[in-house]
N, CA, C and O atoms as a GROMACS GRO file, in nm:
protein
  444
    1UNK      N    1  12.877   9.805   7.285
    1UNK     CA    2  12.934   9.777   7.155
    1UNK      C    3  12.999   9.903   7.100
    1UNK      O    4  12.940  10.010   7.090
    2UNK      N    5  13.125   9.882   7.066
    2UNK     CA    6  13.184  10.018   6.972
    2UNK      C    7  13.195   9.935   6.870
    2UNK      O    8  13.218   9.815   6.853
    3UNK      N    9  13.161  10.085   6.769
    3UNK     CA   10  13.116  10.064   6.616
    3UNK      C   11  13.280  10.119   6.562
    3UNK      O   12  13.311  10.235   6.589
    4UNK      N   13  13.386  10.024   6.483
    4UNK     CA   14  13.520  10.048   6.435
    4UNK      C   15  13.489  10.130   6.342
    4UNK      O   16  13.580  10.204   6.304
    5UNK      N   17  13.365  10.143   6.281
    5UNK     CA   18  13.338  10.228   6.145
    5UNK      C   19  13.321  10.405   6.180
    5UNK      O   20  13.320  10.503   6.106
    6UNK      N   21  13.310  10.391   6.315
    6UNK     CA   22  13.276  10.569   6.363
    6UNK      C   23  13.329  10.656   6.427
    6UNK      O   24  13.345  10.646   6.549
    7UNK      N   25  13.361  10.739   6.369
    7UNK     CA   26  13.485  10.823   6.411
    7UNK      C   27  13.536  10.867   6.521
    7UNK      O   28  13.656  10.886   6.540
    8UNK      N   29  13.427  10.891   6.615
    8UNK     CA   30  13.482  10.898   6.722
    8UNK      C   31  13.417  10.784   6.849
    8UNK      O   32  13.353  10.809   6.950
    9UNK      N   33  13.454  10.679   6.804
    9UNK     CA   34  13.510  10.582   6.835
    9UNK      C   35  13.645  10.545   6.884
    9UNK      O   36  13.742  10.566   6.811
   10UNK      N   37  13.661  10.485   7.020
   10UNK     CA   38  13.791  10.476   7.067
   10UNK      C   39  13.823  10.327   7.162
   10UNK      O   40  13.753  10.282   7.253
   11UNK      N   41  13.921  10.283   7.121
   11UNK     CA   42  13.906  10.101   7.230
   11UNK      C   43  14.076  10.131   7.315
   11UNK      O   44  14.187  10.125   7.260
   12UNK      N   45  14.060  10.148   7.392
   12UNK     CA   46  14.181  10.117   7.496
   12UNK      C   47  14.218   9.978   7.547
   12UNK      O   48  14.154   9.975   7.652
   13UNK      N   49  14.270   9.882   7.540
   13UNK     CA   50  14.334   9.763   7.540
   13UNK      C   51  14.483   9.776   7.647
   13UNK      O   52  14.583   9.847   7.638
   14UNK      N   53  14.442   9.675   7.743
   14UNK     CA   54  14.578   9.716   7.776
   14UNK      C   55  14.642   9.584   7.822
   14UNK      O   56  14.581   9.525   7.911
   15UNK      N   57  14.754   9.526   7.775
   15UNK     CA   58  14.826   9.432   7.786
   15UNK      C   59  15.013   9.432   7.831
   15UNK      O   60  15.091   9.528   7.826
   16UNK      N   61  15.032   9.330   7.862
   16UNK     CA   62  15.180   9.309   7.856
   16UNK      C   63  15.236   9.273   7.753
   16UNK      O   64  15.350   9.318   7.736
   17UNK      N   65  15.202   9.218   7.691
   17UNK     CA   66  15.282   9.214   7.532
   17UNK      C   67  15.298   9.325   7.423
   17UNK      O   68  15.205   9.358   7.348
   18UNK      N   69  15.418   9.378   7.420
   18UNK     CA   70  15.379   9.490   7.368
   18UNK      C   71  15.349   9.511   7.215
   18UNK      O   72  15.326   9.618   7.159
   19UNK      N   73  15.354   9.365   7.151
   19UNK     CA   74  15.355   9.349   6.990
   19UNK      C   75  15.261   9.257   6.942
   19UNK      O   76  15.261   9.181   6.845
   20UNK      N   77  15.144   9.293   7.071
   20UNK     CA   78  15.026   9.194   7.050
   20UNK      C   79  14.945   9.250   6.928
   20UNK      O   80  14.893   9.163   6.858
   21UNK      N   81  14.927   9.366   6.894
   21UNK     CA   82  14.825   9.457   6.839
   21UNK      C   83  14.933   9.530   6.715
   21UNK      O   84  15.011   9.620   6.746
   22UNK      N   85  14.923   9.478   6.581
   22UNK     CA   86  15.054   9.564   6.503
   22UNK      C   87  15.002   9.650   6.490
   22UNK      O   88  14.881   9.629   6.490
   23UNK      N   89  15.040   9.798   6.470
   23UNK     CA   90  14.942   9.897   6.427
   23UNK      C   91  14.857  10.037   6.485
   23UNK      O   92  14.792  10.136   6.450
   24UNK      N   93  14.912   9.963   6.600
   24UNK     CA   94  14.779  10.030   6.720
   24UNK      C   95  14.906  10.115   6.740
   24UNK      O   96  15.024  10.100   6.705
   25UNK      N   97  14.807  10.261   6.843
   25UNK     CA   98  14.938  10.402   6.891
   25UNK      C   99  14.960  10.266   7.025
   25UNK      O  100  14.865  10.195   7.060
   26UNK      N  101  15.049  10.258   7.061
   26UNK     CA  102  15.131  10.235   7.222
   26UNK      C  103  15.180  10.320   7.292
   26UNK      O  104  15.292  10.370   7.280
   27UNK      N  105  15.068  10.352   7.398
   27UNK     CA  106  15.074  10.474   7.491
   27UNK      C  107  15.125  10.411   7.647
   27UNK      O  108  15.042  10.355   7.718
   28UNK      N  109  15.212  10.420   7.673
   28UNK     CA  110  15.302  10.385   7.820
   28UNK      C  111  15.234  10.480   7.935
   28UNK      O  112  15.225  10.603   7.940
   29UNK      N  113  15.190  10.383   8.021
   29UNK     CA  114  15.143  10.444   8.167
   29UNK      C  115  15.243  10.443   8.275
   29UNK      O  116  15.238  10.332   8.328
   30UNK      N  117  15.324  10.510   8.327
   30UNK     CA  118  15.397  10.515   8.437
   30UNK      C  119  15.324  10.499   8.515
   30UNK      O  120  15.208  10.469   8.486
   31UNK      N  121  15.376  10.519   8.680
   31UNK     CA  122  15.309  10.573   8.780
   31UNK      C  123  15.284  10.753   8.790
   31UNK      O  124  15.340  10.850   8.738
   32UNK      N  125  15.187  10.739   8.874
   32UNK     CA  126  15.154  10.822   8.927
   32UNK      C  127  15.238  10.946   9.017
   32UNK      O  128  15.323  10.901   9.094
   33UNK      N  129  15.227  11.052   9.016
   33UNK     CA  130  15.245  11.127   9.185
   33UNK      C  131  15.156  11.069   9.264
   33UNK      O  132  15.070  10.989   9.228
   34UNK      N  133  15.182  11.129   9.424
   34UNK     CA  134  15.102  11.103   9.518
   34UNK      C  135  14.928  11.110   9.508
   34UNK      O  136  14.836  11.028   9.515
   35UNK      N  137  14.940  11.254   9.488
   35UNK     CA  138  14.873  11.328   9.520
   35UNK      C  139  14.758  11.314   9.361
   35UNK      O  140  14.636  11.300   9.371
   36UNK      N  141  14.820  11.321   9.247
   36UNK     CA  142  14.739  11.250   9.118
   36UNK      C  143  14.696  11.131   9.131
   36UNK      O  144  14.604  11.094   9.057
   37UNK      N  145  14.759  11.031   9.237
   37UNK     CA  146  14.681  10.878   9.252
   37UNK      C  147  14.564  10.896   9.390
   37UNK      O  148  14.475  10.812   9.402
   38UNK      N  149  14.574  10.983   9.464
   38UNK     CA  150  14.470  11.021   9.520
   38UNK      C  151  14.332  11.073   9.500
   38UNK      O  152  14.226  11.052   9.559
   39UNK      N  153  14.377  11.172   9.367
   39UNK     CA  154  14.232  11.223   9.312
   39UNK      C  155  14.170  11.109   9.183
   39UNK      O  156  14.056  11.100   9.136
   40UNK      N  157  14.294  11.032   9.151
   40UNK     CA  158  14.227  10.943   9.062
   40UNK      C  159  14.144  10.836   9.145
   40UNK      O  160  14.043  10.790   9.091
   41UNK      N  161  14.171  10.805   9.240
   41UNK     CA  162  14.185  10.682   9.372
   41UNK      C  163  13.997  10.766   9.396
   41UNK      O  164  13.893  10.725   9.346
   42UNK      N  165  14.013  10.871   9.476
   42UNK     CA  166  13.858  10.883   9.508
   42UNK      C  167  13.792  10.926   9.427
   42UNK      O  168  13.673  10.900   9.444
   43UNK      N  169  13.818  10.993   9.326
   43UNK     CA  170  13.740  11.077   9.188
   43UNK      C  171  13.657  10.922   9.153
   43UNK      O  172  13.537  10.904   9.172
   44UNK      N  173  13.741  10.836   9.107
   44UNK     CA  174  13.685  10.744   9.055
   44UNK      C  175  13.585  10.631   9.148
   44UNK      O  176  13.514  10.541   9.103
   45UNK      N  177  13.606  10.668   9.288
   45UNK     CA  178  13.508  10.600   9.400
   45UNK      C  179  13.414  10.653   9.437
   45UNK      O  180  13.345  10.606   9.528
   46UNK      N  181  13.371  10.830   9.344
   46UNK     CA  182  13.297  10.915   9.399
   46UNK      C  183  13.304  10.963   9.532
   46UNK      O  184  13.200  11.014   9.573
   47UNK      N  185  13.420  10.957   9.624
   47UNK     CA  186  13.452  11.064   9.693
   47UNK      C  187  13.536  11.157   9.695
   47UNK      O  188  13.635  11.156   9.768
   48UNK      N  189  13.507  11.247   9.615
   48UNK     CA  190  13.580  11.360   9.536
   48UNK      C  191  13.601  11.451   9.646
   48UNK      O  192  13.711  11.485   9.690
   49UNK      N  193  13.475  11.492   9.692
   49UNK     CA  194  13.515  11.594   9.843
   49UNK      C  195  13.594  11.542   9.930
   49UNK      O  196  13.625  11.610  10.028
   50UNK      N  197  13.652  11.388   9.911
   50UNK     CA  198  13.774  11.398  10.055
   50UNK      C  199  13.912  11.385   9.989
   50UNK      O  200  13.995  11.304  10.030
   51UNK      N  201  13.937  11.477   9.873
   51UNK     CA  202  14.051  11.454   9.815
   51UNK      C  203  14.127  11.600   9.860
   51UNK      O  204  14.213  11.648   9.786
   52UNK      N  205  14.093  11.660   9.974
   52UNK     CA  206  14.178  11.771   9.981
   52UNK      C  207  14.236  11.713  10.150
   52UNK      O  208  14.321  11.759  10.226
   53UNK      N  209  14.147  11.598  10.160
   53UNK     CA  210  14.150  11.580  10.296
   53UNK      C  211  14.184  11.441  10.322
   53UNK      O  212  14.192  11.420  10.443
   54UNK      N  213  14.213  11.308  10.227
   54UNK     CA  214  14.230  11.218  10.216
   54UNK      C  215  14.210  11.153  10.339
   54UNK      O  216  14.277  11.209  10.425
   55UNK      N  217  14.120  11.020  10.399
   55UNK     CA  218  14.142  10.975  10.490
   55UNK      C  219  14.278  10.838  10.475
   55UNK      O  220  14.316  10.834  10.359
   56UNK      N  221  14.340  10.750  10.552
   56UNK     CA  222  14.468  10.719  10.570
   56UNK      C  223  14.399  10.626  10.480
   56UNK      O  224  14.456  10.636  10.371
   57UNK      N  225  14.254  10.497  10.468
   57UNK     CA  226  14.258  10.429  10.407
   57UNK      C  227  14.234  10.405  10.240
   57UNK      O  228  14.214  10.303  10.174
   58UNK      N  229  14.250  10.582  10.194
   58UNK     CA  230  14.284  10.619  10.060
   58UNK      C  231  14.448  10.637  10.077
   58UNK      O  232  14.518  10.565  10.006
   59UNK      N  233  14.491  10.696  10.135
   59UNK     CA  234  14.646  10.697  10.125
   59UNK      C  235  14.762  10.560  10.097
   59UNK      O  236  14.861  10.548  10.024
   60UNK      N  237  14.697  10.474  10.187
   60UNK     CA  238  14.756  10.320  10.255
   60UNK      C  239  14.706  10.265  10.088
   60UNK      O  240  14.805  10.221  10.029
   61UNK      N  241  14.591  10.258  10.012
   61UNK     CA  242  14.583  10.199   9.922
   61UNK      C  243  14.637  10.310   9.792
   61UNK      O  244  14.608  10.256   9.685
   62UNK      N  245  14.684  10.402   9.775
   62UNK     CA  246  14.758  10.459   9.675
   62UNK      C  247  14.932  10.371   9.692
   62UNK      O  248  15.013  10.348   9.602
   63UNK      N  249  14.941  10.343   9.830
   63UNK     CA  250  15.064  10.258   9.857
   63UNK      C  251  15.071  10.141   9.797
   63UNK      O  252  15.167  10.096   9.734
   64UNK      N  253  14.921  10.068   9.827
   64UNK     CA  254  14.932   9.965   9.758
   64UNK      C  255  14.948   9.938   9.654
   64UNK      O  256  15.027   9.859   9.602
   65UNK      N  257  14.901   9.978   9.628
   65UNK     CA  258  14.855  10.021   9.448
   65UNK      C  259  14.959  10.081   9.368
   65UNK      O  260  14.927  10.137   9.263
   66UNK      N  261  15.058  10.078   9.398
   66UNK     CA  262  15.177  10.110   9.384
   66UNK      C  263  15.183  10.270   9.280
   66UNK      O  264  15.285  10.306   9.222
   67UNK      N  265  15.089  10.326   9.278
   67UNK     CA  266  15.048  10.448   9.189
   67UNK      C  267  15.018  10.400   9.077
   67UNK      O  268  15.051  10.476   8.986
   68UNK      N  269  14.978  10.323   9.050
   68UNK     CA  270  14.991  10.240   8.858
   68UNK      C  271  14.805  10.309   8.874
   68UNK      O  272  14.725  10.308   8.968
   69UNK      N  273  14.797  10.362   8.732
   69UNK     CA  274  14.673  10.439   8.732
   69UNK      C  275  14.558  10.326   8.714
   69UNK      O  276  14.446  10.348   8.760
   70UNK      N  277  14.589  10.202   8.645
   70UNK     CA  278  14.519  10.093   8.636
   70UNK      C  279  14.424  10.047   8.786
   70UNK      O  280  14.311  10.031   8.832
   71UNK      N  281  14.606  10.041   8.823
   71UNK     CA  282  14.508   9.958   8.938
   71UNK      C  283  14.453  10.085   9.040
   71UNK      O  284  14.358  10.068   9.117
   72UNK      N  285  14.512  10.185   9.032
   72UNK     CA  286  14.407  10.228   9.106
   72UNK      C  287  14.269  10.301   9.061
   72UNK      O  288  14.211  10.373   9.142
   73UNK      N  289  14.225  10.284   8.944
   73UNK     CA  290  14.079  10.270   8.868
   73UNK      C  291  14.025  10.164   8.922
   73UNK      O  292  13.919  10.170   8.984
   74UNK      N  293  14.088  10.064   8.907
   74UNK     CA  294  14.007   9.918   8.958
   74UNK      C  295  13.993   9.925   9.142
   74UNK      O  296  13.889   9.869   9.179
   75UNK      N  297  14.069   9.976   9.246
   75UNK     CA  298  14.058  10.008   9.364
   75UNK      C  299  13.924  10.146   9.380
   75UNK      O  300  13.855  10.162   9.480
   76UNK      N  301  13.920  10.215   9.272
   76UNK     CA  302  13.842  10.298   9.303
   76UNK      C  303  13.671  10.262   9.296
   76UNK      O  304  13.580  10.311   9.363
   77UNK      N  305  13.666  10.160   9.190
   77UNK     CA  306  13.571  10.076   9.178
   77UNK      C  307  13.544   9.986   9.291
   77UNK      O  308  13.432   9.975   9.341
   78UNK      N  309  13.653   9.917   9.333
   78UNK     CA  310  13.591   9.876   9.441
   78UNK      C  311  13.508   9.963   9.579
   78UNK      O  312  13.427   9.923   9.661
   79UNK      N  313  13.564  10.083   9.560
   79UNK     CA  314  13.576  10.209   9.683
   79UNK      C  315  13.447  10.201   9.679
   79UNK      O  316  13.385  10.166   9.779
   80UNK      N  317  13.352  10.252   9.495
   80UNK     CA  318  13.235  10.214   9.474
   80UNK      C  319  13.144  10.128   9.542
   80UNK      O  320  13.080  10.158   9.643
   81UNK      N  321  13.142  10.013   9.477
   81UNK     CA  322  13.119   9.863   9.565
   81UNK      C  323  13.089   9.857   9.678
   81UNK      O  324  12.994   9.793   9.724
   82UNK      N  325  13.174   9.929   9.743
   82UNK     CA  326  13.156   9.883   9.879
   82UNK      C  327  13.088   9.992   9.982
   82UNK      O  328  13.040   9.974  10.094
   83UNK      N  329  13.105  10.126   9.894
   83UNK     CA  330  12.994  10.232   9.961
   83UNK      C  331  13.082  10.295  10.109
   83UNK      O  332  13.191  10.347  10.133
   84UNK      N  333  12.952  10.251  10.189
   84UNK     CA  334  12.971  10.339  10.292
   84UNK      C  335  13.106  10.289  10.397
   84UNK      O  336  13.166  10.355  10.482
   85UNK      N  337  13.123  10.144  10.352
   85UNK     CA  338  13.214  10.043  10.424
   85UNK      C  339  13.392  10.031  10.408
   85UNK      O  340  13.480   9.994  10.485
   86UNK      N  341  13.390  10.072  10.296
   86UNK     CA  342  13.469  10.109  10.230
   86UNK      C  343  13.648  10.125  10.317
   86UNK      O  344  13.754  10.063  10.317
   87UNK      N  345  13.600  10.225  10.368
   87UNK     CA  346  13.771  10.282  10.467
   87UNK      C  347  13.751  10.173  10.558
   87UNK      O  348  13.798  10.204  10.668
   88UNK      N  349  13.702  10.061  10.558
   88UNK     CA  350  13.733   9.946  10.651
   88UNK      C  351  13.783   9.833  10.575
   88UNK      O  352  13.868   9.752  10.609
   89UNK      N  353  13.745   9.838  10.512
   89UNK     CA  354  13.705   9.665  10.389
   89UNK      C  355  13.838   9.706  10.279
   89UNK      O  356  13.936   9.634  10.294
   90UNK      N  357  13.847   9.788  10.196
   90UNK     CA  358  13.951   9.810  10.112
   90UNK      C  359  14.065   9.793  10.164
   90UNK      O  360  14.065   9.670  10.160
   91UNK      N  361  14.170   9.821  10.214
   91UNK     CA  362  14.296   9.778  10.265
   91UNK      C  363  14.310   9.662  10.262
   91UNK      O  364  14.405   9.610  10.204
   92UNK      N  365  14.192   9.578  10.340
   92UNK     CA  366  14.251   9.381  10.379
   92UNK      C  367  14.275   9.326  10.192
   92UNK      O  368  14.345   9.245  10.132
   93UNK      N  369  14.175   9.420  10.161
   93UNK     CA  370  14.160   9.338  10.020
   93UNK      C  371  14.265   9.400   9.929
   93UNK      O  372  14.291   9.332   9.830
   94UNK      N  373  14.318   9.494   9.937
   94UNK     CA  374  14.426   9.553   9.831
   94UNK      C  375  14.512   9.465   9.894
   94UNK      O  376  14.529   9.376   9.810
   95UNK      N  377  14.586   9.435  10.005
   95UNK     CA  378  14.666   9.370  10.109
   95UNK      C  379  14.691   9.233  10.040
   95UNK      O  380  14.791   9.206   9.974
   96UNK      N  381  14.559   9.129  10.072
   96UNK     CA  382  14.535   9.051  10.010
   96UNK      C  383  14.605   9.019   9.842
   96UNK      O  384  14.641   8.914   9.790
   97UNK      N  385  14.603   9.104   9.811
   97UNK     CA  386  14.639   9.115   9.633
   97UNK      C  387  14.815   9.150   9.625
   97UNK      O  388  14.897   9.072   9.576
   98UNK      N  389  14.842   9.258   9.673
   98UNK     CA  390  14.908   9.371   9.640
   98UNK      C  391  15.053   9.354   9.759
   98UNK      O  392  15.173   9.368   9.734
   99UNK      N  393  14.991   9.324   9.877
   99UNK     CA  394  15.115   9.364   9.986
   99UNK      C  395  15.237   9.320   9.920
   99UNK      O  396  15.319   9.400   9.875
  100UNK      N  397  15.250   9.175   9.914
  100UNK     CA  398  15.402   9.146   9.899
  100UNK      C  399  15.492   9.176   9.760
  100UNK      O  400  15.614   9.172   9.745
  101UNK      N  401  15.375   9.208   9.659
  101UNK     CA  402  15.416   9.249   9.503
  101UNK      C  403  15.500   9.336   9.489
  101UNK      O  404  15.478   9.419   9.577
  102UNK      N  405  15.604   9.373   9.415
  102UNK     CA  406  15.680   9.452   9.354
  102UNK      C  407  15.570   9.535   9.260
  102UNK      O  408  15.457   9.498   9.229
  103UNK      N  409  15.637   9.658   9.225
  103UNK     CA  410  15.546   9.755   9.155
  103UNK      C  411  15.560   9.705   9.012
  103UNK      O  412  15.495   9.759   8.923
  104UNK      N  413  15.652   9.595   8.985
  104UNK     CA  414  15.638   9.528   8.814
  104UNK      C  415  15.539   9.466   8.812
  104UNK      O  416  15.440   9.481   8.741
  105UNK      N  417  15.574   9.346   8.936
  105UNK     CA  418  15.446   9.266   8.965
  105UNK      C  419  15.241   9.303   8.952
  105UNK      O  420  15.137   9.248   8.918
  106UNK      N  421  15.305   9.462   9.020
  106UNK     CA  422  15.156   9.523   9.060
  106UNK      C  423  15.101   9.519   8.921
  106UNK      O  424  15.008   9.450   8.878
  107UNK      N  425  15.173   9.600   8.862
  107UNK     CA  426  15.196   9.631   8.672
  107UNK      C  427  15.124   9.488   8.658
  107UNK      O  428  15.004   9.504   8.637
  108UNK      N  429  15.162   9.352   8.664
  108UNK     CA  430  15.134   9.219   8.575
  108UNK      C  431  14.987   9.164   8.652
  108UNK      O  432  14.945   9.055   8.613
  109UNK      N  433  14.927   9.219   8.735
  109UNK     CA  434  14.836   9.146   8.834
  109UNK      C  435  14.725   9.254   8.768
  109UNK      O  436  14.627   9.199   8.718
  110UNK      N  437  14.727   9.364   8.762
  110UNK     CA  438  14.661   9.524   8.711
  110UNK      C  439  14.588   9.496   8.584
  110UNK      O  440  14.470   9.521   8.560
  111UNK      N  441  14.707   9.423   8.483
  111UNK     CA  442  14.650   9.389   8.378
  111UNK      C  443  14.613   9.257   8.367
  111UNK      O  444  14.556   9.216   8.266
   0.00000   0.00000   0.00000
């Protein structure tokens, strides 16, 4: 629960409409660099030590993932999830989602 009454209090919302919320700051996420969707990609899967060393099935899913920082928070979570299995299992499933999408698309599936 966040309390709207306390100051440092903060709600991030993130949508496609951009005139859903009157009022609110509207902060625009581009993509990524490579190499910033990599450390976001394992930072956030807790394998931080292979970010100097990336194995291909962190690379192949920064591809997928078209660098959009969204989705690759939500890929890194899965990275989570799936533990030790991970550099096997992640690809079919970003694949699954992601292969044939355009990076607008990625953008509309993300959110």
């Amino acid at each position: 629960f966040i309390d709207p009454s306390a100051i440092d209090s903060a709600v991030v919302v993130t949508t496609r409409i951009r005139s859903l919320i009157g009022g609110a700051e509207e902060v625009q996420c581009g993509t990524l660099s490579t190499e910033a969707s990599l450390e976001l990609l394992l930072g956030v899967g807790g394998f931080d030590h292979l970010i100097s060393n990336p194995p291909l099935a962190a690379i192949q899913a920064v591809d997928l993932c078209g660098c959009l920082p969204l989705a690759l928070s939500l890929a890194g979570g899965i990275i989570t999830e799936l533990a030790d299995t991970w550099q096997d299992e992640l690809i079919p499933l970003l694949k699954e989602e992601f292969e044939d999408s355009s990076v607008e698309e990625r953008m509309v599936t993300a959110s």
